[in-house]
C-alpha positions, -999 to +999 in steps of 0.1 A: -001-554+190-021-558+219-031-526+235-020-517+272-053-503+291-053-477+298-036-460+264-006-439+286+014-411+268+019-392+236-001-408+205+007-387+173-023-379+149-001-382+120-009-364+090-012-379+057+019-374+033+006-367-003+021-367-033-010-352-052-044-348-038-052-381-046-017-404-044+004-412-013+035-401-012+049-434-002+084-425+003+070-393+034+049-418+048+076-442+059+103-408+065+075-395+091+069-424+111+105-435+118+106-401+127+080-399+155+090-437+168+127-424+165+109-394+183+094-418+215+054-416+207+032-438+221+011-448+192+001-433+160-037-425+152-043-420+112-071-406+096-084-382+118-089-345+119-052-340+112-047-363+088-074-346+066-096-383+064-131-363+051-112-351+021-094-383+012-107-415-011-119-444+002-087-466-022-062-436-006-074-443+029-070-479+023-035-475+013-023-455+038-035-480+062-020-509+047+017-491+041+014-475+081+008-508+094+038-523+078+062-494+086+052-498+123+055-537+122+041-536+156+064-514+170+034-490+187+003-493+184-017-475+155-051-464+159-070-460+129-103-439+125-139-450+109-150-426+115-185-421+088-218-409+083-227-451+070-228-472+098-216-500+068-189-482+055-177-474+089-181-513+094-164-524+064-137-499+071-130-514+105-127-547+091-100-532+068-075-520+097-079-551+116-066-572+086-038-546+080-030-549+118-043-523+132-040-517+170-073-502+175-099-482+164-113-445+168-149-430+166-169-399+165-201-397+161-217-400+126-215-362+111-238-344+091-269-353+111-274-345+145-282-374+171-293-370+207-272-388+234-300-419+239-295-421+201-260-420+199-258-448+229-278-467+212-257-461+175-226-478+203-249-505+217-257-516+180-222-507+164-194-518+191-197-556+193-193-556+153-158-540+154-131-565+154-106-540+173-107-521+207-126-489+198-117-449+212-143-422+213-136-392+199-153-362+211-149-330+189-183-314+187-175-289+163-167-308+134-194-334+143-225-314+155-229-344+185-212-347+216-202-378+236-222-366+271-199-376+302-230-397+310-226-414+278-189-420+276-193-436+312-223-459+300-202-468+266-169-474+291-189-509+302-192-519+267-168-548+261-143-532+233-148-496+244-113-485+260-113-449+263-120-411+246-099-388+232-115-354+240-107-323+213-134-305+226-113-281+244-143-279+274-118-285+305-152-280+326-166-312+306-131-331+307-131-325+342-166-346+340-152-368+321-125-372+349-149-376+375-174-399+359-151-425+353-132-423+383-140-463+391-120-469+358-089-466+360-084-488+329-102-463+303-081-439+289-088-402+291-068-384+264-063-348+255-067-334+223-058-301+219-023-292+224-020-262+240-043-283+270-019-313+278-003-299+310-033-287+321-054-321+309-022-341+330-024-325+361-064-335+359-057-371+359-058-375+320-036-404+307-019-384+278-026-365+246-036-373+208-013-342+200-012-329+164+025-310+171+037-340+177+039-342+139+071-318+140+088-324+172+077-354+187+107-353+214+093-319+229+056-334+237+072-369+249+093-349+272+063-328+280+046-359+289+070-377+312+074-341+328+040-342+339+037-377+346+066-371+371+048-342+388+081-322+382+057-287+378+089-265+368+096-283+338+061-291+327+058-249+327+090-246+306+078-275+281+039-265+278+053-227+269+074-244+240+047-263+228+024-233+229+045-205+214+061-229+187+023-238+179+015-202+176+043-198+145+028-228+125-009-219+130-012-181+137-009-177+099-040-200+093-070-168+080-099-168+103-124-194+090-093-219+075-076-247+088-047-252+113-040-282+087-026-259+065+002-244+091+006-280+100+016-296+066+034-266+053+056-267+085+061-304+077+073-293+041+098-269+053+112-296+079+117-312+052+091-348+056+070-340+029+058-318+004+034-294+009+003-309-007-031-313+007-061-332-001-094-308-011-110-284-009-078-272+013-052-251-004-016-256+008-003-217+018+021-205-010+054-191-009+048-159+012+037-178+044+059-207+039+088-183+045+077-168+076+075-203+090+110-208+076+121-176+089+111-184+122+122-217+124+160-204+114+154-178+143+146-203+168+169-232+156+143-255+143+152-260+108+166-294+117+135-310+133+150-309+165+140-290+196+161-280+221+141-292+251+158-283+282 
C-alpha cells in the first residue's frame, strides 16, 4: 500500500497476541486486527513499545509480521519497527517487512548506547537510503537514552524516505518545536504518542496519534480524532476525558517502576481478544487486578468492547 503523505489520523500500536512467551497466538492476532479496521484506524504499527518488540524473538517477530501483513491485505497501512542496537539486523529486519508487504517502517535511535545528535544524523545519513520502505522517527527518550533534536528531525525530514516522527516523549514544549521546525512541510507527519496528549497534540497542528488505547476501543480515539480534525472543541473535551479516565482503570494498577503493558494486555484478556500472556521478563497481573479491571468495565459498560461515545 502506498503511503498517503502526510500519515493523517489514528494508527494503532497493536500489541502482540501470545499464546506463550514465545508462540503467537495466531487465532488473537487475526481477532484484533479485524477489530481495529472494523474499529476505523488508520494504520497499524507492530513491534513497538506496546507490542513488547525488546522482549520477543527474532523467528516470533518474523511471524507476526508475515501473518499481520496478510490479515491486512492492504487494507491500511502497517508500519513495522526495526528498531535495534545492530545497524545489520535493523537492515535485515527492514528487508523482512518489505517482502511481507509492509507499508512502512519505524525507528528510534539504537538503545543501549548513547549517541549525540551529529552522530545520530549521521547513523540516518548512512542508514536511510538502505531501507526499502518509507521510514518514521520515533522519539521516546526514555526508553532509548537519545533524542531526535527538532533540529535533527528537520535535517532527516529532507532525506528522501524519511516521512515523518511519532513523538512519545510527552515534551509538548519540544513537540511544539517539532511543530514549528517543520512548518515548510506540510507533507511530514507529526504524530502523537501518548494518549492522554492527542487533543492537545491536534489542536497544535499534529496530524494524528500512534495511540496505544486504541487497542481496546479503537471507535472512541477515531471519533476523538475526527472531533479534532473538525475543530468541534465541545466534543473533543468530552472524548479526550473518556480516553483519559478509561486509561486511568487499565493502567493506574500498573506498581510504580512496572509497565502500562501489563494493564494494557490484561484489559485485552478480559475483552476477550486474547489471553493474558506476555513476553519476558514482564509478568501478566493475576487474578486480583484482573477483576478490578473487570469490575470496572461491568460499571461503565465496557465488557463488550464497545464504547458509548456520544
Amino acid at each position: 500500500m502506498i503511503l498517503p503523505r502526510p500519515l493523517r489520523g489514528i494508527i494503532t500500536p497493536m500489541a502482540t497476541p501470545l499464546a506463550s512467551p514465545d508462540t503467537l497466538d495466531r487465532p488473537a492476532v487475526e481477532r484484533l486486527l479485524e477489530r481495529l479496521i472494523a474499529g476505523g484506524v488508520n494504520g497499524v504499527f507492530i513491534l513497538g513499545t506496546t507490542g513488547e518488540a525488546p522482549g520477543l524473538s527474532y523467528r516470533l517477530r518474523s511471524e507476526f509480521v508475515d501473518q499481520v501483513c496478510s490479515v491486512v491485505a492492504g487494507r491500511v497501512p502497517v508500519l513495522v519497527s526495526i528498531t535495534d542496537t545492530s545497524m545489520v539486523e535493523t537492515l535485515s529486519f527492514a528487508g523482512h517487512a518489505c517482502k511481507a508487504g509492509a507499508s512502512g517502517l519505524v525507528l528510534a535511535p539504537p538503545y543501549y548506547f548513547e549517541l549525540s545528535q551529529p552522530e545520530i544524523l549521521r547513523y540516518l545519513e548512512r542508514l536511510t537510503p538502505q531501507l526499502p520502505l518509507p521510514v518514521y522517527l520515533y522519539n521516546i527518550p526514555s526508553l532509548t537514552k537519545t533524542p531526535f533534536a527538532p533540529d535533527t528531525v528537520r535535517a532527516a525530514a529532507d532525506f528522501t524516505n524519511v516521512y515523518g516522527i511519532k513523538d512519545s516523549s510527552g515534551d509538548m514544549t519540544y513537540f511544539a518545536e517539532l511543530i514549528r521546525k517543520l512548518a515548510d512541510r506540510p507533507d511530514f507527519a507529526i504524530l502523537c504518542g501518548p494518549e492522554e496528549l492527542l487533543a492537545q497534540a491536534m489542536a497544535m497542528g499534529a496530524h494524528g496519534g500512534i495511540s496505544g488505547g486504541s487497542n481496546l476501543w479503537p471507535e472512541l480515539f477515531v471519533a476523538l480524532y475526527r472531533a479534532a480534525s473538525n475543530h468541534d472543541t465541545e466534543r473533543v473535551g468530552r472524548l479526550q476525558t473518556m480516553v483519559v479516565e478509561i486509561g486511568s482503570h487499565v493502567y493506574n494498577l500498573t506498581p510504580e517502576g512496572s509497565s502500562y503493558l501489563r494493564g494494557m494486555k490484561c484489559a485485552l484478556s478480559v475483552l476477550g481478544y486474547f489471553r493474558n500472556v506476555m513476553a519476558e521478563p514482564y509478568e501478566p497481573y493475576g487474578p486480583d487486578e484482573t477483576e478490578k479491571i473487570r469490575a470496572t468495565f461491568s460499571k461503565l459498560g465496557l465488557l463488550d468492547g464497545k464504547t458509548r461515545v456520544v
